[in-house]
N, C-alpha and C positions, 0 to 999 in steps of 0.2 A: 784725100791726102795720102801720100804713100807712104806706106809700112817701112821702109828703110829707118834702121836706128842706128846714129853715130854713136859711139862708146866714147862718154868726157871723161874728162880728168880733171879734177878741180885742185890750184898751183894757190896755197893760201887762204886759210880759213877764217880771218877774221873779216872783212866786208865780201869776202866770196862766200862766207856761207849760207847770206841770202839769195845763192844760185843753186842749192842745193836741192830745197822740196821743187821748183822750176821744171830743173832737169828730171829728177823721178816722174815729174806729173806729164810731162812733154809724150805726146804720141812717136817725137823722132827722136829719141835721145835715150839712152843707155846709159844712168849715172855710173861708170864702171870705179873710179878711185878717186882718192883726197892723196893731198898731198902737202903735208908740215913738218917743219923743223924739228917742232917741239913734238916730242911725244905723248905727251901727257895729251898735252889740246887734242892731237888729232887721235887720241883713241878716244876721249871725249865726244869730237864730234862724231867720229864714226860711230859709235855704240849708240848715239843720238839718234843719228840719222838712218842704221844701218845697214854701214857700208863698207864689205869686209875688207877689198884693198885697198891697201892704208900705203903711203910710201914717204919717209922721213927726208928721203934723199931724191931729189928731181933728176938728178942723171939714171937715178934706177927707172923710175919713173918712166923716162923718155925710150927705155931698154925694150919697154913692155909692147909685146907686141898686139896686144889686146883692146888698146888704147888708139884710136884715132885722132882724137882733138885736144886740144888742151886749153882749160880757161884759168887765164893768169889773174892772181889778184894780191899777188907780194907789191913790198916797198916801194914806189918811181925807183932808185936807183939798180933795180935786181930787171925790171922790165925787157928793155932791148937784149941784154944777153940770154934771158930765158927763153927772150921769142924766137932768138937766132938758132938756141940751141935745139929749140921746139922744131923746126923750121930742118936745122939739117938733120935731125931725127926723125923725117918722115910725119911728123904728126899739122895738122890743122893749127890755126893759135887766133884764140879768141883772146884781147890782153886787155885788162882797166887801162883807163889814162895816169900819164902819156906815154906816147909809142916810145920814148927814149929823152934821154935827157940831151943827146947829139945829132947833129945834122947828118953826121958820117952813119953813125947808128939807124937812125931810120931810111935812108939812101940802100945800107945794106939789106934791111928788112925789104924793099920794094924788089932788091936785086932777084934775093934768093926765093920771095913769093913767086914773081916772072919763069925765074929759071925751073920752079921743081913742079910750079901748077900747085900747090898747095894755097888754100888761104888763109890769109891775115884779115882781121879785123878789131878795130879799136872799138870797146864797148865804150862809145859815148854816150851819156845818159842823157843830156838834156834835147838830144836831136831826136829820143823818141820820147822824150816827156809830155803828156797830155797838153800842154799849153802850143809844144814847139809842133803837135800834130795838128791841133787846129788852125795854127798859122796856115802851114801847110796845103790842109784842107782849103781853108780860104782859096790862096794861090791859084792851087791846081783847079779850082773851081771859076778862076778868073775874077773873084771878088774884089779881091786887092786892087786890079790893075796892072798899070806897069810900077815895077816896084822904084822907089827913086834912094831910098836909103834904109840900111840896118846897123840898128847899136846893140849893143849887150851889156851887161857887165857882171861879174861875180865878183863879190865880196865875200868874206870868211873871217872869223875870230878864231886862226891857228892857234891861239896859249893853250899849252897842256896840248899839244899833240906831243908824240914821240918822237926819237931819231933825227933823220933827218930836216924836219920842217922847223925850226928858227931861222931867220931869217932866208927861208929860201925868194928869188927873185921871185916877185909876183907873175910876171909872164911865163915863168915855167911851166906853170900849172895854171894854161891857159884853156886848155880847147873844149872847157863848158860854156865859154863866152865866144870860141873861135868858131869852133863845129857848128852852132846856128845862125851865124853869119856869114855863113860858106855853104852851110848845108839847106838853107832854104830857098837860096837861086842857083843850087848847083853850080856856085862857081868855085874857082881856085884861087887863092892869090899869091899876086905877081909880086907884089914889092911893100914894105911895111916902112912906119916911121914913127916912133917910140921916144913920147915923151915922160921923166920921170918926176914925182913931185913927193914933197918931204922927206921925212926920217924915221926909221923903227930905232929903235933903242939901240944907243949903241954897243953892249954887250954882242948883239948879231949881226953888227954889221962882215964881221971876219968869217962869219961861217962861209956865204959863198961870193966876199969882195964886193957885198951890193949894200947898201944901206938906203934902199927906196921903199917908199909907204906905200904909193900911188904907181902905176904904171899906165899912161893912156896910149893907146896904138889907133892909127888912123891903117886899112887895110885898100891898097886898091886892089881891086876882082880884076884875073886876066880874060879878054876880049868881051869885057864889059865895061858899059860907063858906070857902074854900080863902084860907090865906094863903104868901108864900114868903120864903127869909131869901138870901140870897148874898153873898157876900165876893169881893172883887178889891183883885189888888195889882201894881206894876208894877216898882217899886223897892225898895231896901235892905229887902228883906223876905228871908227865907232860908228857902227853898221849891223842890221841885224844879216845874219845872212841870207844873200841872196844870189840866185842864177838867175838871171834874165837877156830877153832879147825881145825887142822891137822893133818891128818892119811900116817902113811906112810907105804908101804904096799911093798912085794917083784917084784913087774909088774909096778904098778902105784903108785904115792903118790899125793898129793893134799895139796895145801897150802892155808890159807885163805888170803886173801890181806892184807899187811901192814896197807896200806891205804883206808879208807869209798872209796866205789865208782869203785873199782879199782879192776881187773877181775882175778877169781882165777887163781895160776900157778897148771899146771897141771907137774908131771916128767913123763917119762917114760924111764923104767931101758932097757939097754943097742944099745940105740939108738947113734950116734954118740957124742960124749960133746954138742955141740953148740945146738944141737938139742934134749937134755934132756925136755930141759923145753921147755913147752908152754904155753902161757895164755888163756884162757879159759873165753867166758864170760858163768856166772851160769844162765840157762834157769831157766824158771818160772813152778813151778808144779799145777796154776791154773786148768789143765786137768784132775787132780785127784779128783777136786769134783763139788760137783753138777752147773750146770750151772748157779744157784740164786746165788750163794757166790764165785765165783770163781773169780769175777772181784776184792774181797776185796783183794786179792793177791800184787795188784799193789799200792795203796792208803792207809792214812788214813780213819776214817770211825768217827773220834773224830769231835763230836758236830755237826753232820749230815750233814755236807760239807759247814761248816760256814768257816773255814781256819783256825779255833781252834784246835789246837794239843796237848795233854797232854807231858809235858815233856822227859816221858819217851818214846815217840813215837820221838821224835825230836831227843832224843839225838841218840835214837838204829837204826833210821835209816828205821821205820816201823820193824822192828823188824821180818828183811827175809819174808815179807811176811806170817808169821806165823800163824796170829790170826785168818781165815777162817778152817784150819785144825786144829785147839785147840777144837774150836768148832764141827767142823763136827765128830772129832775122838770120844768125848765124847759124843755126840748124839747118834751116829752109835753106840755104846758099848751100851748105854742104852736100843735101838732099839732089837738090835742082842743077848742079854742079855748077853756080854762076859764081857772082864776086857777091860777095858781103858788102852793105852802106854802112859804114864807109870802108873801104876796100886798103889795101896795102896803100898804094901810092894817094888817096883821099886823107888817108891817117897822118901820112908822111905831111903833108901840104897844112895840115892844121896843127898839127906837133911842130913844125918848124915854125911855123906864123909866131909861137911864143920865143922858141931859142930864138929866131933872130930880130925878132921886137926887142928883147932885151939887151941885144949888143946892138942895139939903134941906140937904145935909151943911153948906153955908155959911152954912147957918142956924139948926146947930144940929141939926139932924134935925126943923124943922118939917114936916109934910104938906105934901107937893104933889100936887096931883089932874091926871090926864092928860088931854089935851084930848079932847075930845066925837068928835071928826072920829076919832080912834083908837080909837073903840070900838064894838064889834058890836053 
């Protein structure tokens, strides 16, 4: 492995600062700053973790010349303008989902990635989640077959989140169900058709003009006959939470468990009935990286092993295991000077699959075709 260390920057410490012991233990990584609003937090985490440069202000922040990368993990609505800003400030930008809440927005992002050779990558979790790597595995292994269909769905009980999330449209905050529907035949897609069913309360329905419970998208893949279905829900839906994807393929198929906790079923075509299915429990793909981060696989890493969890680690369940290979992917990319999976214009194509699933659904489930610029 090579000795080169990238110097991060961590943009938000409340579910970014499970990236924190990651980047310290990383052979390529330079934990150099945090960076929060609040003062109080981030002398907090710093004296926690410590980590002396501290920056209240992200424009100072982006000033530093000491700083190579930046991992974003503020608000959806702060995303696209930090990445942009990241972006013309000379720095790297690793960002949570979604890349932007606009089409225009993430179009810009692929521009200026193109233009300065810097990279972009969207930290999706579930596309290295132990489940979505043994799909994967399969796959690439030819087990599957030829693949003929992939569905996904996330579900979520948002009450008692903060800010911005009442009544946000369900497909906004899509690409845990998008990215492995896309990310496991490496395809793009071409054109979506978004239908919408029920009603959240109508106290939210004015937040952002949507009052949908349900949002199902049907995705077709461009220059494939592969198509995908996915459901997301944010509100008065009564659901434990779940991120899932199942691929079903002509040899094998693979289902994600109904239930938290509970071991994939594997099929296999033309074995006796009774013995189609098996369950399977999802092995761990800690082997795949470096022996300093590979134990993050198993655990939290929120608040440096105080038993403090950020929500969204509790509710997802650590979140497959993911957050060691979010990391390591985007290092190694930096290191190796290639594109990050998923890459600027990857990120662009699964972030728009939800903005424009959603103005299908307003319309009815008309076709919307994804722009040109998102597709390989």
């Amino acid at each position: 492995m090579s000795d080169v260390r990238i110097r991060i920057a961590i943009i938000g410490l409340g579910f970014g600062a499970e990236f924190i012991p990651i980047y310290q233990k990383h052979p390529n990584a330079n934990m150099s700053a945090i960076c929060r609003r609040d003062e109080k937090g981030l002398n907090e985490c710093g004296d926690q973790f410590g980590i002396e440069k501290r920056y209240t202000d992200f424009d100072e922040l982006l000033k530093d010349p000491e700083i190579d990368a930046v991992h974003i993990n503020t608000p959806i609505p702060d995303h696209a303008a930090q990445s942009i800003k990241a972006l013309k400030a000379g720095k790297h930008v690793a960002c949570t989902v979604p890349m932007a809440t606009s089409v225009d927005e993430c179009l810009e992002i692929i521009r200026l990635s193109a233009e300065t050779g810097l990279k972009y990558m969207m930290m999706e979790t579930v596309v290295y989640s132990r489940e979505f790597l043994f799909m994967k595995e399969l796959h690439e292994k030819g087990e599957l077959g030829k693949l003929q269909f992939l569905q996904a769905s996330h579900q979520q009980d948002m009450d008692g989140w903060p800010g911005y999330w009442p009544g946000l449209p369900p497909m906004h905050y899509a690409t845990h169900c998008v990215g492995p529907v896309l990310g496991l035949p490496r395809r793009d897609a071409e054109f979506v058709s978004c239908f919408p069913s029920g009603t959240i309360r109508e106290e939210m329905h004015a937040c952002y003009n949507s009052p949908f419970a349900i949002e199902t998208t049907h995705i077709k893949m461009h220059d494939s006959d592969l198509s995908a279905r996915i459901i997301r829900s944010l509100f008065d839906v009564a659901r434990q939470y779940r991120e899932s994807i199942d691929v079903y393929g002509d040899k094998k198929s693979v289902e994600w468990p109904l239930i938290e906790g509970e071991p994939l079923v594997v099929h296999t075509a033309k074995k006796p009935e009774p013995e189609i299915p098996e369950k399977v429990e999802c092995p761990d793909y800690g082997h795949l990286l470096p022996d300093e981060i590979a134990p993050f696989t198993g655990g939290g890493v929120y608040g440096g092993g105080t038993g403090e969890e950020h929500l969204s680690f509790t509710q997802g369940g650590g979140h497959g295991g993911s957050h060691p290979h979010l990391a390591h992917e985007f290092l190694t990319a930096l290191v190796d000077e290639r594109d990050p999976w998923p890459n600027a214009r990857q990120s662009a194509n699964w972030t728009c699959t939800g903005i424009l699933a959603h103005e299908s659904a307003l319309k009815g489930g008309e076709i919307v075709k994804l722009p040109v610029e998102t597709l390989s």
